[in-house]
N, C-alpha and C positions, 0 to 999 in steps of 0.2 A: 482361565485367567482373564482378567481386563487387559484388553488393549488400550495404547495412547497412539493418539492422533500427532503427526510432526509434521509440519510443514516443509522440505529440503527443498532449498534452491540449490541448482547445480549448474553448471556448463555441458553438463557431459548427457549424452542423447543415449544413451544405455541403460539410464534408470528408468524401469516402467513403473505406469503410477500405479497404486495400492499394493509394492512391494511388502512384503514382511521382512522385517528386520529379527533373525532370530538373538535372542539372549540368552545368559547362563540360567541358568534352571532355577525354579523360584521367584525369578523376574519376569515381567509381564513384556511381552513382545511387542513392538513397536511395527504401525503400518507407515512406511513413506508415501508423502502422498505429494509425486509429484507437480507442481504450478507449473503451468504453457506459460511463455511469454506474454502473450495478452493476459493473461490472468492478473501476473505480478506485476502489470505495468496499471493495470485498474487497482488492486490492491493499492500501491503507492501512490495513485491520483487522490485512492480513496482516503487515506490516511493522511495525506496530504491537504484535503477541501476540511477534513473535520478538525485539523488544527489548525487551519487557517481561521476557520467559524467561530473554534472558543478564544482562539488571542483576540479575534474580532469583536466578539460578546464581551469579553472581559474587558479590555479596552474602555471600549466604551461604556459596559454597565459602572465600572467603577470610576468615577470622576476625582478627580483630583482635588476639589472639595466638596461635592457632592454630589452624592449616589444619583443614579437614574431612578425616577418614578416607575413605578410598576404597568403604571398603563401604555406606557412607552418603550416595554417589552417587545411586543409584536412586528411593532414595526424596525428594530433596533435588528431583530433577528430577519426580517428581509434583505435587510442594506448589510447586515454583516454574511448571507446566504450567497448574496448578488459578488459582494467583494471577494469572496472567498473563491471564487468561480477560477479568480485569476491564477493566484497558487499552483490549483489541483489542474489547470490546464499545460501549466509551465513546468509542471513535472511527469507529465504524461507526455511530454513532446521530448524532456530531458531523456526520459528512460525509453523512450523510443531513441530517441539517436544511440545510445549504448546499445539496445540491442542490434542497430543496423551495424552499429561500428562491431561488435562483436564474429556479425554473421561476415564482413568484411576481412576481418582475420581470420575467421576459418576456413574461409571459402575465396581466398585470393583471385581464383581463378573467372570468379565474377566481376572484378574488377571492368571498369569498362573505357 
């Protein structure tokens, strides 16, 4: 049978990655595939710079009364590459402080 592929984020340190997830019969079984912290912190930066880039593009290709020329492409998509930087940096520092503050509640005793 086909497997599918599922992404699970969790809190809980007991899931190993490429678990099998078994199903009722006739249904195709599912592998969990655990994300480390760094992983889903790059995931969200990442998803985070590619929509910062097309509100960025979009913005600006579509004017308010007239469209950008097309030769003015190349450079449009620098200056919205460059500005997008900012986003995907501020949510990579966000989603680091959550997992510090996470690891901060599990682990009290680190406290200092």
């Amino acid at each position: 049978m086909n497997e599918f592929r599922t992404a699970v984020v969790t809190k809980r340190a007991d899931v190993p990655s490429n678990a099998l997830a078994p199903t009722p019969i006739g249904s195709s079984d599912i592998v969990v595939v655990a994300l480390t912290p760094v992983r889903r912190i790059a995931v969200r930066a990442l998803r985070t710079y590619l929509m910062a880039l097309l509100g960025l593009l979009g913005a600006g290709a579509v004017g308010a009364y007239m469209p950008q020329p097309v030769t003015e492409f190349w450079p449009a998509l620098r200056a919205a590459a460059g500005m997008a930087l900012a986003p995907a940096i501020v949510s990579a520092l966000w989603n680091t402080l959550e997992l510090v503050q996470g690891l901060d509640d599990s682990h009290p005793e680190l406290r200092g």
